[in-house]
C-alpha positions as CSV (number, residue, x, y, z in Angstrom):
1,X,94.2,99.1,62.5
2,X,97.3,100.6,63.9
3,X,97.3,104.5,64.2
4,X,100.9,104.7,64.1
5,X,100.6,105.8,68.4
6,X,102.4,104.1,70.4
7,X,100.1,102.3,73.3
8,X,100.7,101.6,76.9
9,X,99.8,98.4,78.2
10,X,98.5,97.1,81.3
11,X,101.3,95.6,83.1
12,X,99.1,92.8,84.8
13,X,97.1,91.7,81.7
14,X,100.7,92.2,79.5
15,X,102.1,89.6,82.2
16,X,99.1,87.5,81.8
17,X,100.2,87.7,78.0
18,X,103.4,86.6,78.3
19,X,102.7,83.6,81.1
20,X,99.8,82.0,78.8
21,X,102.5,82.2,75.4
22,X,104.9,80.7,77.6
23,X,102.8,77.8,78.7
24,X,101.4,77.5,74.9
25,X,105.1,77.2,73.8
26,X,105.8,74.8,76.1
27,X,102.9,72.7,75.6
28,X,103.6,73.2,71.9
29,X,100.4,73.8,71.3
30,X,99.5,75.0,68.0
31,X,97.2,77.9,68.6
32,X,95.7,79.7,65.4
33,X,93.5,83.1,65.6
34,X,91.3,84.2,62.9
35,X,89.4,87.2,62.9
36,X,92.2,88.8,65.2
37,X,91.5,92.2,63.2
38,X,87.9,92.1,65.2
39,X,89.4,92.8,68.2
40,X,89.2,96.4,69.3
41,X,92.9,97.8,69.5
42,X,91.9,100.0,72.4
43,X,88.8,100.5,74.9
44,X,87.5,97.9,76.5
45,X,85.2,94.7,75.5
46,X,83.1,91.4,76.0
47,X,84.4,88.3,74.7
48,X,82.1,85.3,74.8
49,X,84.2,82.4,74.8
50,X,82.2,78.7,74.0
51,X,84.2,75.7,76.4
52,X,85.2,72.8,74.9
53,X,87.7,70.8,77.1
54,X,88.7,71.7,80.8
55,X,92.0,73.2,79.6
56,X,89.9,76.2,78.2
57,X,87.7,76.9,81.3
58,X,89.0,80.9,81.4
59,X,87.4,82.4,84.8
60,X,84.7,85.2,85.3
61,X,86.4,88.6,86.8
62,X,83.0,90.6,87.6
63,X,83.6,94.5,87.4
64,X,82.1,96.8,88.9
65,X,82.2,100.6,87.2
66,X,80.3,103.9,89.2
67,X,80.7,107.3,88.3
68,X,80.5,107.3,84.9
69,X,76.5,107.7,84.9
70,X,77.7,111.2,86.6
71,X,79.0,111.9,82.9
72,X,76.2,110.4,80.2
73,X,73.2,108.8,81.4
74,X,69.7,108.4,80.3
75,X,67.2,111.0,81.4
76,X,70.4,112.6,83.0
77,X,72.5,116.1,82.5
78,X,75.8,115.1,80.2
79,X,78.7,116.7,81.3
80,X,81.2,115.0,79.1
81,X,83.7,118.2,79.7
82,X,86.9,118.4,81.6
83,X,85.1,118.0,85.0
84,X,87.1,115.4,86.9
85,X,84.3,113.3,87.9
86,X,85.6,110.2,89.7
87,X,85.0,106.9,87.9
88,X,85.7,103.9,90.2
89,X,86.5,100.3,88.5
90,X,86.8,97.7,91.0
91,X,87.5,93.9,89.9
92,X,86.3,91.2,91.8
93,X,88.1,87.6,92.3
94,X,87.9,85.3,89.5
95,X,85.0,83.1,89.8
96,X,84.9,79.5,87.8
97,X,81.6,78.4,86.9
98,X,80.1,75.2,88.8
99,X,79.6,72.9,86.1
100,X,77.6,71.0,88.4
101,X,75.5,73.4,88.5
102,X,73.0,75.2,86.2
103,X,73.1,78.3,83.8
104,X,70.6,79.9,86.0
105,X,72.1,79.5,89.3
106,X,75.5,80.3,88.0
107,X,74.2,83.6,87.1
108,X,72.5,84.2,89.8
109,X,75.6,83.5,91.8
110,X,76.9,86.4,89.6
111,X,74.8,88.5,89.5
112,X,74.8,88.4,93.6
113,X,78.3,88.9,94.0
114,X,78.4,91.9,91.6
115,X,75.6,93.1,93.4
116,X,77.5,93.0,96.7
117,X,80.5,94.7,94.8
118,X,78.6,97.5,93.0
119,X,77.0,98.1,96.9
120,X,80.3,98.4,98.1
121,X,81.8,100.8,95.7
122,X,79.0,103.3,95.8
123,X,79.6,103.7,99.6
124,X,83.1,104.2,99.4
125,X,82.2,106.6,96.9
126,X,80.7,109.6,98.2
127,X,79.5,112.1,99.1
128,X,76.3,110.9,97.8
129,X,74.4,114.5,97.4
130,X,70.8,114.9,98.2
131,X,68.1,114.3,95.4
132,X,71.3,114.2,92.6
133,X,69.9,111.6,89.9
134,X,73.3,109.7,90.3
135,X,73.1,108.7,93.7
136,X,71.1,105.4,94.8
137,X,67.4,106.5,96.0
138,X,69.6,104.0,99.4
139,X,72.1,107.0,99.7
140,X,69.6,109.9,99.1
141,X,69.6,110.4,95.7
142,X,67.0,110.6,92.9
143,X,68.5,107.5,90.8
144,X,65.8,105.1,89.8
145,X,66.0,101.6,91.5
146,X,66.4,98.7,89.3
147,X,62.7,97.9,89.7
148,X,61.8,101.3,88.4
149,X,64.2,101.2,85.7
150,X,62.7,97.9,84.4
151,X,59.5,99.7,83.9
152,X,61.1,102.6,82.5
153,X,62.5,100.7,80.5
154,X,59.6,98.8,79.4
155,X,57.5,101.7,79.2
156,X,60.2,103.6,76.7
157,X,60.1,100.4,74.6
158,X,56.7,100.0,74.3
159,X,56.5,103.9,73.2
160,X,59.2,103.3,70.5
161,X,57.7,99.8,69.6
162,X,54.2,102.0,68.3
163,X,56.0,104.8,66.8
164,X,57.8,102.5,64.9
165,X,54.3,100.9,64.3
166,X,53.3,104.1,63.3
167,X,55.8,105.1,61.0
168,X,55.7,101.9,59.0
169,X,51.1,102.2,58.7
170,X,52.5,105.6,57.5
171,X,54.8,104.4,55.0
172,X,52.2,102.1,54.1
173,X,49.6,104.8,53.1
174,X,52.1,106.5,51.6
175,X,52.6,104.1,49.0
176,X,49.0,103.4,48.3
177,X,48.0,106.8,47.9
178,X,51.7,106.9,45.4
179,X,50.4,103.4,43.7
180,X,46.7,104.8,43.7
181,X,47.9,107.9,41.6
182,X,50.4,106.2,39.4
183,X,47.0,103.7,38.7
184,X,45.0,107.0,37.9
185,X,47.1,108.5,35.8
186,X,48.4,105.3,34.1
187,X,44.4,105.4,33.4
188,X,44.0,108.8,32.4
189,X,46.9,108.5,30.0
190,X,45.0,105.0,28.4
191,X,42.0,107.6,28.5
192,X,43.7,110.0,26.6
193,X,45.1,108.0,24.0
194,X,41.6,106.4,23.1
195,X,40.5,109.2,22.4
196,X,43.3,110.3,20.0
197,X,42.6,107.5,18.1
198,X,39.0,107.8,17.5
């Protein structure tokens, strides 16, 4: 998927690249990728990786991104101009998961440290304008909490969940009405050419 542009890379994750070949050439391990082309060439994403021995445990790095809701949010204004907005991305310290301990405290332990980091970059932020529907409701603003956004959320689901409900019953008498007329007129034709027989 090359464009033919020549990228820049990150200098810490291009060193990271180089250290973990070395130590898979050393090791002479015999590492094979498939479905490489998958991968985006640029932007960011998630990779889910499955562990199978402890030479694969690869650590957690939470990360933390505010300001971009000032640019495209739901139920917000979208100023995806040239408007400088600041857009902070902080990384936290790799974290290992606790195989000793479960799924659901793991995440937990996550979710409380990304918690702790998000609270932290939206005060160094600022300024945090009165009533703007960016800012925390903490800091003054308008922004739902997560509490209200989970029944925002739930509400807006539920009202897509019956239109969807009732676009299908639509669709539905749609075709009957289209199967009851093809029947009618199948009939009428039948009808007709009874008659021309007689």
């Amino acid at each position: 998927m090359s464009t033919g542009v020549r990228r820049r890379r990150e200098p810490v994750y291009r060193a990271l690249e180089i250290i973990a070949g070395g130590l898979v050439r050393a090791q002479g391990v015999d590492l094979r990728y498939t479905g490489i082309q998958n991968i985006p060439e640029s932007g960011g994403a998630v990779l889910a990786i499955n562990h199978t021995g402890y030479v694969d445990f690869i650590p957690v790095i939470p990360v933390i991104v505010w300001g971009s809701q000032r640019q495209w949010t739901k139920g917000g204004r979208r100023n995806m101009g040239r408007s400088r907005i600041p857009v902070h991305v902080r990384f936290g310290l790799p974290m290992t998961v606790d195989t000793d301990r479960s799924p659901e405290q793991e995440t937990q332990r996550l979710r409380e440290r990304m918690n702790a980091m998000l609270l932290e970059v939206q005060d160094a932020y600022g300024p945090h304008p009165a009533g703007e529907f960016w800012v925390p409701a903490r800091l003054g603003g308008s922004a739902p909490t997560p509490q209200e956004a989970a029944v925002i959320e739930t509400e807006e689901a539920l009202r897509k969940a019956e239109a969807r409900t009732r676009r299908a019953e639509a669709r539905a008498r749609k075709a009957e009405v289209a199967a009851s007329k093809a029947k009618a007129a199948g009939e009428a034709e039948a009808t007709a050419r009874d008659r021309g027989r007689r």
